[in-house]
LUMPA-189693 format. One record per residue: residue number from 0; x, y, z of N, C-alpha, C, O in turn. Coordinates in steps of 0.1 Angstrom, whole numbers, plus 5000, padded with zeros to 4 digits. Atoms other than C-alpha are relative to their C-alpha. Layout:
   nr   npx   npy   npz  capx  capy  capz   cpx   cpy   cpz   opx   opy   opz
  NUM     X     Y     Z     X     Y     Z     X     Y     Z     X     Y     Z
...
//
This chain:
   nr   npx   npy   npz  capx  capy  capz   cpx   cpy   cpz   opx   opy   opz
    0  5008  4988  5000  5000  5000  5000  5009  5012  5000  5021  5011  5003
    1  4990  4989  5001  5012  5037  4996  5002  5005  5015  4993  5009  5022
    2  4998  4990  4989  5028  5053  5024  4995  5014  5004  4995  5023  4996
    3  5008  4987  4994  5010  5082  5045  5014  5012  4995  5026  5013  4995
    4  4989  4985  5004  5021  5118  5031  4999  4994  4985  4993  5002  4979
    5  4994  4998  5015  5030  5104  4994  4985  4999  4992  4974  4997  4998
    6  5008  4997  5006  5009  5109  4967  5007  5002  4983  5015  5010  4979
    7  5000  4998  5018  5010  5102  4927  5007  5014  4994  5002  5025  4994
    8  4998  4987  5009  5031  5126  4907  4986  5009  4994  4983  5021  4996
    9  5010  4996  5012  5001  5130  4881  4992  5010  5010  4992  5022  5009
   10  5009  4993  4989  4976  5138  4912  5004  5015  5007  4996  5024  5007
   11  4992  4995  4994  5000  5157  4929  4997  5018  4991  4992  5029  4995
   12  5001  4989  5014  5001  5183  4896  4987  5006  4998  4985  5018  4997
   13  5018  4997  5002  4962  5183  4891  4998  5009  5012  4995  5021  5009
   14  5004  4997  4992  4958  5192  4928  5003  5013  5002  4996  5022  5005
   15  4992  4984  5002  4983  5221  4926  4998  5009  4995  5004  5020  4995
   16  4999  4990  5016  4970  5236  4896  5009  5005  4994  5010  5016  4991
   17  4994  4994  5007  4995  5234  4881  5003  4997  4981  5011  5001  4973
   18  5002  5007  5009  4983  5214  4853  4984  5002  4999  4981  5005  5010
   19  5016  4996  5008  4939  5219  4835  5003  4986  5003  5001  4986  5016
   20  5009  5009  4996  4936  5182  4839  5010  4987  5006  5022  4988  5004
   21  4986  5008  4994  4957  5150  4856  5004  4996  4984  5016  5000  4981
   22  4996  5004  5010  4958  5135  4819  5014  5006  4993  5024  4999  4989
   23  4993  4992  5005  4977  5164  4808  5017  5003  5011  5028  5006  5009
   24  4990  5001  4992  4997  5162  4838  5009  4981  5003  5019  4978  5010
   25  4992  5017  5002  5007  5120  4830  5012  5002  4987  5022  4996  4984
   26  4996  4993  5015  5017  5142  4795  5013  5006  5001  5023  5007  4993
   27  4989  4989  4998  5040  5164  4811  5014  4993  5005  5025  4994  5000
   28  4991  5011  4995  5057  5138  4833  5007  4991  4990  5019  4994  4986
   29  4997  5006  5012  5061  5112  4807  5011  5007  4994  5022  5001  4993
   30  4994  4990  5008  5075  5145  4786  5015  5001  5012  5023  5008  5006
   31  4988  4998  4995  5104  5145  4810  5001  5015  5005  5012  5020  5005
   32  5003  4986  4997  5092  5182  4821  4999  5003  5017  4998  5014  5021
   33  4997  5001  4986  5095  5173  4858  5008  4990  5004  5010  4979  4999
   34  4985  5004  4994  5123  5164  4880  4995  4999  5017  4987  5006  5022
   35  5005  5004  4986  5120  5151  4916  5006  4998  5002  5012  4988  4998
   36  4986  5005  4999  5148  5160  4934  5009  4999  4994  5019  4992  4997
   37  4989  5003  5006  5168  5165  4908  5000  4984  4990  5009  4980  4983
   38  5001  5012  5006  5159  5132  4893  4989  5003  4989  4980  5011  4991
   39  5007  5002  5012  5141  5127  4860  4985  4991  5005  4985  4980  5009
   40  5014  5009  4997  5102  5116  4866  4995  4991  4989  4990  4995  4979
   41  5002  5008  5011  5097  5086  4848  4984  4994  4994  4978  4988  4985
   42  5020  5008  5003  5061  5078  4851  4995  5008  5007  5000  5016  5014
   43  5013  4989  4991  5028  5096  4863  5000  4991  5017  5000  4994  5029
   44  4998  5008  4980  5028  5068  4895  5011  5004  5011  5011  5002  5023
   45  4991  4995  4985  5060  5084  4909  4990  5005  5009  4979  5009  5009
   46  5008  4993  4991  5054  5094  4939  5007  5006  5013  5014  4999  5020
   47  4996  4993  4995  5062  5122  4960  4995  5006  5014  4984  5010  5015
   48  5003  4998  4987  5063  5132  4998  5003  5016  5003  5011  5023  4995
   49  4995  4992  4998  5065  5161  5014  5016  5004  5003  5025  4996  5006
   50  4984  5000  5002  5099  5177  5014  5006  5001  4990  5017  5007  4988
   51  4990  5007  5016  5107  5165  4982  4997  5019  4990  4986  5025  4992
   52  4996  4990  5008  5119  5198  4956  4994  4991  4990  4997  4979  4989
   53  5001  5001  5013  5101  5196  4923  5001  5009  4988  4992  5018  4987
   54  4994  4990  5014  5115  5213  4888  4990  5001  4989  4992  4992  4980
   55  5007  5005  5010  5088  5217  4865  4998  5010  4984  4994  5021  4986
   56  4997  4994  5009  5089  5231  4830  4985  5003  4992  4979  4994  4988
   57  5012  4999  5006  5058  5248  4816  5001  5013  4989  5000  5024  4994
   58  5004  4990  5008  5056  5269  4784  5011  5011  5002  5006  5022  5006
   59  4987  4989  4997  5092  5291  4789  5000  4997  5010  5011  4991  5011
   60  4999  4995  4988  5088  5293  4822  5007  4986  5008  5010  4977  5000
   61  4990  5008  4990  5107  5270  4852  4993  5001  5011  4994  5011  5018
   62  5005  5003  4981  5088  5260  4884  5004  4992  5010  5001  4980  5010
   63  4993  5008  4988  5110  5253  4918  4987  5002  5010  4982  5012  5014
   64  5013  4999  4988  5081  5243  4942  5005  4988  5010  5009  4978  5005
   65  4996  5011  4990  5089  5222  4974  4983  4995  5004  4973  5001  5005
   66  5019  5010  4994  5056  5199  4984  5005  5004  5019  5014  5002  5026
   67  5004  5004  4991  5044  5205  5013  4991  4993  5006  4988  4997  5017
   68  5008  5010  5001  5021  5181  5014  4992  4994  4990  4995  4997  4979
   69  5007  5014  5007  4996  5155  4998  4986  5007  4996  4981  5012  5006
   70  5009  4993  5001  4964  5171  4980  4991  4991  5003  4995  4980  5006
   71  5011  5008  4996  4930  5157  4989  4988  5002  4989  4980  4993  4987
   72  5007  4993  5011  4911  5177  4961  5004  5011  4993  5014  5017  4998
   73  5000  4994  5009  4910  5197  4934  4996  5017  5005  4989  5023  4997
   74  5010  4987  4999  4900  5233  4951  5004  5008  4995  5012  5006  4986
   75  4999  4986  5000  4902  5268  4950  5017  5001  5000  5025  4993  5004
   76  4985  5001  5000  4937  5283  4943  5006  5003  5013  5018  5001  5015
   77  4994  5001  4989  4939  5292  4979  5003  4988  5003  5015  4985  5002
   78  4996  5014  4993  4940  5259  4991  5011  4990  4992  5018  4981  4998
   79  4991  5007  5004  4961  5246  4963  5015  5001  5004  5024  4993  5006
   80  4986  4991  4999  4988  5273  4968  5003  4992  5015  5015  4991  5017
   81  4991  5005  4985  4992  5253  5008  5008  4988  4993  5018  4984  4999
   82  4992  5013  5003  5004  5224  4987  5016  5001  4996  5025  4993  4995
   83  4983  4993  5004  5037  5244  4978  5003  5011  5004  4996  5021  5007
   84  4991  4986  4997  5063  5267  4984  5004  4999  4990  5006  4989  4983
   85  4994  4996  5019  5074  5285  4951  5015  5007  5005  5016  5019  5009
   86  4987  4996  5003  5110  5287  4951  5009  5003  4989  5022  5003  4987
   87  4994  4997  5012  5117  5296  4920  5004  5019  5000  4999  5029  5006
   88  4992  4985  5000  5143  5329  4910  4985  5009  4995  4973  5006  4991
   89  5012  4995  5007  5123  5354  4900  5005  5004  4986  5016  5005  4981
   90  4991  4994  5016  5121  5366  4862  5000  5009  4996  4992  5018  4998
   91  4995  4986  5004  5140  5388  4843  4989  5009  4996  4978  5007  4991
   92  5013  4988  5006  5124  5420  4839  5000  4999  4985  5010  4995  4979
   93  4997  4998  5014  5114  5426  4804  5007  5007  4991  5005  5019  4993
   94  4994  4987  5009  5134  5443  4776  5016  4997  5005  5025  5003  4999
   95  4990  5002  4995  5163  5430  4795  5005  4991  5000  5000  4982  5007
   96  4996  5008  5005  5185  5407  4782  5012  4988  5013  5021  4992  5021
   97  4992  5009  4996  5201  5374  4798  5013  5002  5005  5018  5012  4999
   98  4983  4991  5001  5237  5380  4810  5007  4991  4994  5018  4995  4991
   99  4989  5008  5006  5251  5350  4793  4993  5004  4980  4999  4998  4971
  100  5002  5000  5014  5236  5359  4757  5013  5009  4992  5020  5018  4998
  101  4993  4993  5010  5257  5372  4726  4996  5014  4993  4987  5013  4985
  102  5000  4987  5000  5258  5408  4721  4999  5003  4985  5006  4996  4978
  103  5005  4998  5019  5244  5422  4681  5014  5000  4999  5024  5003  5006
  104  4984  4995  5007  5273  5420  4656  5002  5011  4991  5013  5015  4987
  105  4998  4988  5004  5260  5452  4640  5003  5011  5005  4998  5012  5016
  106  5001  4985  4990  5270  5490  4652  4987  5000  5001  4978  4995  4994
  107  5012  4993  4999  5244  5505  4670  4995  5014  4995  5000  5025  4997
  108  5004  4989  5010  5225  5527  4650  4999  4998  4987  4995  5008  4980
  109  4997  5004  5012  5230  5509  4617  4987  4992  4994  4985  4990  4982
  110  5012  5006  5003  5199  5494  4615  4998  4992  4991  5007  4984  4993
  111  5002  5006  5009  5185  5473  4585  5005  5008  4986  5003  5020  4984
  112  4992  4994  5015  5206  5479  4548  4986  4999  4992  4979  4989  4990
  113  5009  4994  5015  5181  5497  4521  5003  4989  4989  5011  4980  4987
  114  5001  5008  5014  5171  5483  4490  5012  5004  4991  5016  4997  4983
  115  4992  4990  5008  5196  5509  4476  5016  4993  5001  5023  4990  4992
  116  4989  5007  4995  5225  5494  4500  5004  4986  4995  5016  4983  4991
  117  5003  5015  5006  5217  5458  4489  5007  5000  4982  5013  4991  4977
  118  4998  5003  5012  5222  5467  4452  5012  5000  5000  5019  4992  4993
  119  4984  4994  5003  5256  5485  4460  5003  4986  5001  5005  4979  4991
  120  4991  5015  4997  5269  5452  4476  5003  4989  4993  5013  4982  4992
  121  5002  5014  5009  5257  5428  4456  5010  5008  4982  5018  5003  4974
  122  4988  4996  5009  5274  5450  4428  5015  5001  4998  5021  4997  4987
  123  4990  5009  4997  5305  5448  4442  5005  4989  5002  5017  4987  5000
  124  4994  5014  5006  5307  5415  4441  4998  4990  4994  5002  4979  4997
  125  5000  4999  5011  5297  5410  4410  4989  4991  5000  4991  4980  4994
  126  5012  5008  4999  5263  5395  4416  4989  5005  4994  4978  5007  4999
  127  5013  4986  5007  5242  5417  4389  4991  4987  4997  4980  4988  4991
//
């Protein structure tokens, strides 16, 4: 029988809202889109206790949520929100770029080359 406290990955996801239906939440699992503990969730029957860190990947976004406990139903989002703590960073403001990304290779201010610019070029190198 299951041990007191654990509770089905799939379930687990439904109860949290953090998934529209468990199916979709057997979908996500499966999809390798949650991590338990740092481990890869291999099936919707994992099963997870309070305590346990879970990684979950939805639509861009990254959710660090710790369980703290076992859902019983589907309610209201107050009552889901007791099922976790959201430890995730928070995210970048908008318009504001990553610190590890690659910086334009054009000057700034150079903008997009004219139809006009395009002919020169291509005339130079001998592409009439």
């Amino acid at each position: 029988m299951v041990a007191e406290g654990r509770q089905r990955i799939d379930k687990w996801l439904f109860f949290s809202r953090a998934v529209k239906s468990r199916s979709l939440a057997a979908k996500l699992v499966i999809a390798g889109r949650v991590r338990i503990n740092r481990d890869k969730a291999a099936q919707a029957s994992d099963q997870v206790k309070p305590g346990d860190v879970l990684t979950i990947t939805l639509e861009r976004r990254i959710f660090i949520w710790k369980v703290l406990g076992a859902g019983a139903r589907r309610g209201p989002a107050e009552e889901a929100r007791t099922l976790y703590e959201d430890i995730s960073p928070p995210p970048a403001p908008k318009g504001e770029a990553p610190p590890d990304t690659i910086p334009g290779l054009r000057e700034a201010g150079s903008g997009r080359p004219t139809k006009k610019e395009r002919r020169q070029t291509d005339r130079l190198l001998g592409e009439d």
